[in-house]
MDTraj code that builds the backbone (N, CA, C; nanometers):
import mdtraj as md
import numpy as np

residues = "UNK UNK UNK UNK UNK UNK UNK UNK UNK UNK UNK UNK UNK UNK UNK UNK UNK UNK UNK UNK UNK UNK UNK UNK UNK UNK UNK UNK UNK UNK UNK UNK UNK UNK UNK UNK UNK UNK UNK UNK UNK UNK UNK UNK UNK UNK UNK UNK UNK UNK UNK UNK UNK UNK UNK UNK UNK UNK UNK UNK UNK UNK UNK UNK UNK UNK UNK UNK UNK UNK UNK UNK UNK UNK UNK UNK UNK UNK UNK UNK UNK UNK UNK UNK UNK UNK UNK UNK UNK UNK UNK UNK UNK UNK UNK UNK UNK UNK UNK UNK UNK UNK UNK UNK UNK UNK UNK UNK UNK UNK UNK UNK UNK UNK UNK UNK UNK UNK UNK UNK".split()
xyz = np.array([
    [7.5103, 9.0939, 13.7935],
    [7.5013, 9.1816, 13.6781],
    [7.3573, 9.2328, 13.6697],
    [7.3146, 9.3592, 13.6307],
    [7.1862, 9.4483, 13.6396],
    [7.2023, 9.4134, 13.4910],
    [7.0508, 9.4050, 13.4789],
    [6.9730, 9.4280, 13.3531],
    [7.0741, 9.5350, 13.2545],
    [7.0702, 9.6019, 13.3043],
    [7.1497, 9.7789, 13.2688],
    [7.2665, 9.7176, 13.1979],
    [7.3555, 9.6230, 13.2909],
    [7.4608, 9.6126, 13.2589],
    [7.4767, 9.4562, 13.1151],
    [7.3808, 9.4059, 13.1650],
    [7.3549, 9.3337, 13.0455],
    [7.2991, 9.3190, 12.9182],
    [7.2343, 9.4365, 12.9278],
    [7.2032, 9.5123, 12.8030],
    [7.3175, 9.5783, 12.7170],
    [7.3977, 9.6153, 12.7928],
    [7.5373, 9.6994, 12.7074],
    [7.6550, 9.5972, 12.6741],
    [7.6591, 9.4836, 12.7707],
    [7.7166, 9.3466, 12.6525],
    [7.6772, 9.3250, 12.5533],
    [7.5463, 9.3081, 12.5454],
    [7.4714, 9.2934, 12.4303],
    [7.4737, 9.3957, 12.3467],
    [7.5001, 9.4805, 12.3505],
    [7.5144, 9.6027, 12.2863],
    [7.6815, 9.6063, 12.2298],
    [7.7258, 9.5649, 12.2899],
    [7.8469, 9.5660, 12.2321],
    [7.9181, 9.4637, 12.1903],
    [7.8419, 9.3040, 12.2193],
    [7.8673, 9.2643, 12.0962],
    [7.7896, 9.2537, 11.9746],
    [7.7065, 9.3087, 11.9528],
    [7.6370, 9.3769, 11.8226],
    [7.7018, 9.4835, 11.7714],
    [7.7935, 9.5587, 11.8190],
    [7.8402, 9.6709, 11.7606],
    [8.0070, 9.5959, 11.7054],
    [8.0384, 9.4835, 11.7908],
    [8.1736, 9.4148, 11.7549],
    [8.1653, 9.3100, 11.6326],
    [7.9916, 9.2894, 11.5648],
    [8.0436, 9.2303, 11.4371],
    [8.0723, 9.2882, 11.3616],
    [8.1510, 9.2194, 11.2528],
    [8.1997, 9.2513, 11.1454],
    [8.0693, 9.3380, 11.0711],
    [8.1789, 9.4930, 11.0071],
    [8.0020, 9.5873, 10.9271],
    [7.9886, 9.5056, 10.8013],
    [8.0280, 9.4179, 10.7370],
    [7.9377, 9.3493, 10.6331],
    [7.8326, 9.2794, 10.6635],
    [7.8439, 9.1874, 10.7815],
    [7.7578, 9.1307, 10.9018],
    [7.6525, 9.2387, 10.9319],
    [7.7251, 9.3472, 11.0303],
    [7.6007, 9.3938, 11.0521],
    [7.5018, 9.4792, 10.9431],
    [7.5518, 9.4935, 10.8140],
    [7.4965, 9.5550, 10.7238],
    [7.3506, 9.4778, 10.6689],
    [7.3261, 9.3608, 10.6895],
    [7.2675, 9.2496, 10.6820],
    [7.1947, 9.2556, 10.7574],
    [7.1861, 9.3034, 10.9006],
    [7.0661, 9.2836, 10.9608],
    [6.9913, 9.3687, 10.9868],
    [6.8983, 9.3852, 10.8840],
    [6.8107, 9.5003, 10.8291],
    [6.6733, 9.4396, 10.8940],
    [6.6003, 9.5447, 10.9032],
    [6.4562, 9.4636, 10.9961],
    [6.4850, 9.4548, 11.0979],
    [6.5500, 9.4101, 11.1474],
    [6.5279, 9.3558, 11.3272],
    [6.6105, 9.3878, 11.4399],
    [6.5324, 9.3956, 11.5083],
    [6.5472, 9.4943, 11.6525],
    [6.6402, 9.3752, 11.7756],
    [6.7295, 9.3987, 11.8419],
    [6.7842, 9.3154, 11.9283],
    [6.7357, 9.3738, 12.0504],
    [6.6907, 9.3141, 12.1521],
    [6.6323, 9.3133, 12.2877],
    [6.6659, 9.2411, 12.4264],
    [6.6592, 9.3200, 12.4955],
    [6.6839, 9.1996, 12.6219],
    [6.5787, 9.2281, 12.7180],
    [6.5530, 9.0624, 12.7692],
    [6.4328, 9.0803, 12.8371],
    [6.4889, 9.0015, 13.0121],
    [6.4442, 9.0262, 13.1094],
    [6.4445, 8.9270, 13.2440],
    [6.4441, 8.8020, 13.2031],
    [6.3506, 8.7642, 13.1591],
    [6.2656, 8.5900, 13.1456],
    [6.2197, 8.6106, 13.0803],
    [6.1694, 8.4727, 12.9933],
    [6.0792, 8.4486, 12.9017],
    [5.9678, 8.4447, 12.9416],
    [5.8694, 8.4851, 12.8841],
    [5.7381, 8.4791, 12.9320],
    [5.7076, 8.4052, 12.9365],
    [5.5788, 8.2980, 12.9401],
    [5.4946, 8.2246, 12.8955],
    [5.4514, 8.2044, 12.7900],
    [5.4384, 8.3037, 12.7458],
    [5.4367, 8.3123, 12.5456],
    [5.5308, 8.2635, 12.4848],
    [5.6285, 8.3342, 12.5179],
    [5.7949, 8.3098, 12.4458],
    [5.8231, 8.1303, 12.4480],
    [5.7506, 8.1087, 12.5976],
    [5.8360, 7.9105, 12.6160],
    [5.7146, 7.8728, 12.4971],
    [5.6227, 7.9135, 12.5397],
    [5.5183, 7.8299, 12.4535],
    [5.5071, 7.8449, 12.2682],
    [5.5325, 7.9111, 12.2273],
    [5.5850, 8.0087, 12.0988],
    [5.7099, 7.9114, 12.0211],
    [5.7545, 7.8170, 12.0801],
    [5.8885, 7.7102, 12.0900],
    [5.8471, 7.5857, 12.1132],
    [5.7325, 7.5779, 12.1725],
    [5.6663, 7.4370, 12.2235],
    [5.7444, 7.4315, 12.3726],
    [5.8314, 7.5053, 12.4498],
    [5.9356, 7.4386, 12.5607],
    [5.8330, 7.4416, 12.6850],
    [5.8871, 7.4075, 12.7601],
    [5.8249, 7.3789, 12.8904],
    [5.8662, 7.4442, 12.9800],
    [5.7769, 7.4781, 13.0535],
    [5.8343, 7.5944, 13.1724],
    [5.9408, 7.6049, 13.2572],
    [6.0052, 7.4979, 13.2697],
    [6.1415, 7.5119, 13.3167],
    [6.2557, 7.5393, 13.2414],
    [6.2430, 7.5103, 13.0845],
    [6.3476, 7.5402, 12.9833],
    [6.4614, 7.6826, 13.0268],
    [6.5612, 7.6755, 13.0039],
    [6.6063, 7.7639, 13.0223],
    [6.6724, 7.8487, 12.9045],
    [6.5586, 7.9220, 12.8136],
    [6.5436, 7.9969, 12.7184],
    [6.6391, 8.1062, 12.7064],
    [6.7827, 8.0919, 12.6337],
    [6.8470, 8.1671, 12.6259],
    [6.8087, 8.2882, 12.5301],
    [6.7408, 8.2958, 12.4179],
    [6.7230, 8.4139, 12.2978],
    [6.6548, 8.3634, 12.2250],
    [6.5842, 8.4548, 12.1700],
    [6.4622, 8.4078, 12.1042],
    [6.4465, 8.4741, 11.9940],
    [6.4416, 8.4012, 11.8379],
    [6.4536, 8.4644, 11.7129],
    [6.2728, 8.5023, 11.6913],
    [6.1887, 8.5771, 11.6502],
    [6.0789, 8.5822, 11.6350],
    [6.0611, 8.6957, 11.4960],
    [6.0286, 8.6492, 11.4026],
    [5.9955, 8.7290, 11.2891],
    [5.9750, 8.5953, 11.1459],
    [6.0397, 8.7160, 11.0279],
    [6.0655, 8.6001, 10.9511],
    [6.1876, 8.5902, 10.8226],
    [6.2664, 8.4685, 10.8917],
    [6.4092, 8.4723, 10.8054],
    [6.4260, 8.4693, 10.6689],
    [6.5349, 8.5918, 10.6456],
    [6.5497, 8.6921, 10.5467],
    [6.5373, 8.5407, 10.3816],
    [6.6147, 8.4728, 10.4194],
    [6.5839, 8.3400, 10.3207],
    [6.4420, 8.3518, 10.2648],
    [6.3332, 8.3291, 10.3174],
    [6.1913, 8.3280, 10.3205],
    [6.1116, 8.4683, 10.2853],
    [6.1921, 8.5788, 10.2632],
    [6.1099, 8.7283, 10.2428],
    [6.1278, 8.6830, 10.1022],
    [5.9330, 8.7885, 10.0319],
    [5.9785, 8.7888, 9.9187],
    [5.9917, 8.9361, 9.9052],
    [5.9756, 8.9819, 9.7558],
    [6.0725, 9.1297, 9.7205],
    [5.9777, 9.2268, 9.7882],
    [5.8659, 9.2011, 9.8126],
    [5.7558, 9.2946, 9.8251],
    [5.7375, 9.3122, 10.0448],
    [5.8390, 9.2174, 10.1061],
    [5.8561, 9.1934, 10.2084],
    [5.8333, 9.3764, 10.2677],
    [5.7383, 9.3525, 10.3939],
    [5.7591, 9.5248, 10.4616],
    [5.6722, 9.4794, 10.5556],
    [5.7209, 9.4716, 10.6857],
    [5.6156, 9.4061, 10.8199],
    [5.6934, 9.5127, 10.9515],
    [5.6307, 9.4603, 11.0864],
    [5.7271, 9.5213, 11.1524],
    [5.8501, 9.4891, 11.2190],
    [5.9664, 9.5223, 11.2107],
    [6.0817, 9.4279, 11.2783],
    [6.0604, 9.3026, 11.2993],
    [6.1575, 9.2381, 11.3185],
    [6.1844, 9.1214, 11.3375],
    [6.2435, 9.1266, 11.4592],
    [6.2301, 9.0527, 11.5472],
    [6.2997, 9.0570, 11.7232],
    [6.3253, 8.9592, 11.7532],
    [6.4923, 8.9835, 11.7896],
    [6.5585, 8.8846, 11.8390],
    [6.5578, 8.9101, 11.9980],
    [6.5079, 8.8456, 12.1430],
    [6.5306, 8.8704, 12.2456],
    [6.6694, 8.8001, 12.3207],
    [6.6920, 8.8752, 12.4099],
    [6.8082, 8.7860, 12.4665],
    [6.7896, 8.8124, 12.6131],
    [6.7791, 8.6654, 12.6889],
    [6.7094, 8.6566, 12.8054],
    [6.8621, 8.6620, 12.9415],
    [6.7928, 8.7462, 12.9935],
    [6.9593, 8.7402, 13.1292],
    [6.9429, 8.6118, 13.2511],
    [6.8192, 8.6354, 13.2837],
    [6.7545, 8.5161, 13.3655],
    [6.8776, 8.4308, 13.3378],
    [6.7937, 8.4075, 13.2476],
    [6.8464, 8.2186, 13.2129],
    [7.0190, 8.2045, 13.1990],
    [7.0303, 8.2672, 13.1199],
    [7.1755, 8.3256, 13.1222],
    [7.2656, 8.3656, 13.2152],
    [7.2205, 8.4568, 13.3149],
    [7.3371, 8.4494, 13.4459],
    [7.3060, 8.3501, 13.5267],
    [7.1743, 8.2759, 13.5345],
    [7.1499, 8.1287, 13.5922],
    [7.2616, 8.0629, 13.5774],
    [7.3021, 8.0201, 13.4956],
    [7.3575, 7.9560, 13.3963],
    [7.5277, 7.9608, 13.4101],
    [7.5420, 8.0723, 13.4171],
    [7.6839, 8.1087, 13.4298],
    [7.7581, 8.1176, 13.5515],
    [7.8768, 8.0619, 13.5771],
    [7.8881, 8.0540, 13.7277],
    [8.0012, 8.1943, 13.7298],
    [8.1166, 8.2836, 13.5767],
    [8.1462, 8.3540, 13.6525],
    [8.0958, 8.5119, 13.5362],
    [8.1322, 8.6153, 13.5498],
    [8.0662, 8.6909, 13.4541],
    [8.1690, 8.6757, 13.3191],
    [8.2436, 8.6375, 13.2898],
    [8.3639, 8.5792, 13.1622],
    [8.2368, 8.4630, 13.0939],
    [8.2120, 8.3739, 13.1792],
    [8.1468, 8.2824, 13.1581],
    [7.9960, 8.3492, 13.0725],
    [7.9340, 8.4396, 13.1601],
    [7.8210, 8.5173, 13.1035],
    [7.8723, 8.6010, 13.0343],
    [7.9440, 8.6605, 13.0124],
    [7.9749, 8.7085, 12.8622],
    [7.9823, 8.5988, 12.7361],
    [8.0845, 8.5238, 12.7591],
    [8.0917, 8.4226, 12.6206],
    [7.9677, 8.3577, 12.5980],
    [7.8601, 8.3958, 12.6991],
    [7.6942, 8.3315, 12.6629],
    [7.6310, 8.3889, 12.6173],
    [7.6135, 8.5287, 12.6257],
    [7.5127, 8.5895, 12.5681],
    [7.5888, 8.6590, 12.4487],
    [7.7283, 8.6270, 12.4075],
    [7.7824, 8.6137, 12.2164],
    [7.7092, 8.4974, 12.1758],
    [7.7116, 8.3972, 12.2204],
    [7.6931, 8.2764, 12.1200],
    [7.5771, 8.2649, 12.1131],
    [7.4757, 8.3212, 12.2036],
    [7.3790, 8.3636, 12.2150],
    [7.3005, 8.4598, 12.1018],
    [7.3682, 8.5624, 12.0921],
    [7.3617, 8.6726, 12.0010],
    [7.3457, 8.6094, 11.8684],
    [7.4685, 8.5475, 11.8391],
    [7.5248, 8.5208, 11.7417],
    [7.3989, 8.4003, 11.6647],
    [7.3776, 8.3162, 11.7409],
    [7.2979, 8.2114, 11.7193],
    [7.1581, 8.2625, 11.7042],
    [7.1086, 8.3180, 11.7245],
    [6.9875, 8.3790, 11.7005],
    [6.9324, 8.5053, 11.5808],
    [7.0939, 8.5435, 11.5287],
    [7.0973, 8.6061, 11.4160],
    [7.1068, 8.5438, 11.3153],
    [7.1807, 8.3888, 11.3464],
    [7.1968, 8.2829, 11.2480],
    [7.0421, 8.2514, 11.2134],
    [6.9563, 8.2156, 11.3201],
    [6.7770, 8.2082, 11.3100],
    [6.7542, 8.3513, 11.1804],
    [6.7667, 8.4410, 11.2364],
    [6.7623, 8.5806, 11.1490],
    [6.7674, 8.5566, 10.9451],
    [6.9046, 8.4968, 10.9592],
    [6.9227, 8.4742, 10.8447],
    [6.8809, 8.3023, 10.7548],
    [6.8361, 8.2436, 10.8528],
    [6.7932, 8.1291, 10.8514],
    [6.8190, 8.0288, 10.7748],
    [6.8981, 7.9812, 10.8978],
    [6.9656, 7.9120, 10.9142],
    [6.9366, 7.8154, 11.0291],
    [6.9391, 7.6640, 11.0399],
    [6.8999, 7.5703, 11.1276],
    [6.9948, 7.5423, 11.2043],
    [6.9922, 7.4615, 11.3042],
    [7.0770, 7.4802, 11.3905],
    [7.2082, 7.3694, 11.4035],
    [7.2144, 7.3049, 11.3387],
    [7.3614, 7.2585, 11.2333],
    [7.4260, 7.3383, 11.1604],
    [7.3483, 7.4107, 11.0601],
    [7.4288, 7.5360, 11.0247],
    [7.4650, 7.6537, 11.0987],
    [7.4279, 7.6798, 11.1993],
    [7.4128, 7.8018, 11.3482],
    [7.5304, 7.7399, 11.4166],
    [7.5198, 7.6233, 11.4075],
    [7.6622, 7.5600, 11.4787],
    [7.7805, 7.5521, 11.4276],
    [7.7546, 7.5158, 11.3016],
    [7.9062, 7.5430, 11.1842],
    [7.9296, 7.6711, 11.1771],
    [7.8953, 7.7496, 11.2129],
    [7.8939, 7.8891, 11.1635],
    [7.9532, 7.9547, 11.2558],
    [7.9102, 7.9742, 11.3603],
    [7.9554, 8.0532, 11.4630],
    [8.0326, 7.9753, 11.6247],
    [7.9974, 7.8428, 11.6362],
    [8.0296, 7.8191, 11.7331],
    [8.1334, 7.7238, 11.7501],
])
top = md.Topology()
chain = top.add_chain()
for i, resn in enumerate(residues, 1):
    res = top.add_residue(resn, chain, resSeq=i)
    for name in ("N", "CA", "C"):
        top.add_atom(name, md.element.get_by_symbol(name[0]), res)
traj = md.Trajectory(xyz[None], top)
């Protein structure tokens, strides 16, 4: 799978949540990147081998106050790690949803017991 083409999964399952859902995610930009940088593992505390599926980076909507106005909030979603990961592309699809999904749960902030009740 090309970058290209994994960008428009991602694209479409962002366009397949529910519009009350997506009406909600105001601020922030969804992205896909190769790999995590060095920043990104370290930004998490992980270690360079981690295999960093998506990365919530801003600050969850829970925590804004009324006067809130910064720039986006960015959620990345890494293919690397992700078609690593996946042995068929069914497989890498249902990863980079729960993926998606779980990192919007970060968005709305939410920990990852509740990210798990929630979506997965």
């Amino acid at each position: 799978m090309t970058l290209d083409q994994f960008e428009k999964v991602v694209s479409d399952v962002v366009s397949k949540l529910p519009k009350n859902f997506k009406d909600k995610l105001d601020n922030v930009q969804i992205i896909s990147k190769a790999w995590p940088s060095e920043y990104d593992l370290a930004s998490i505390q992980a270690r360079r081998q981690t295999l960093l599926f998506g990365l919530y980076t801003g600050v969850p909507k829970i925590k804004r106050g009324s006067n809130y106005s910064t720039l986006p909030d960015k959620i990345t979603i890494f293919a690397g790690p992700i078609l690593y990961s996946s042995s068929t592309l069914k497989d890498a699809k249902k990863l980079i949803k729960s993926t998606v999904l779980h990192e919007i749960g970060h968005h709305f902030g939410m920990n990852e017991a509740e990210i798990s009740k929630a979506f997965l």
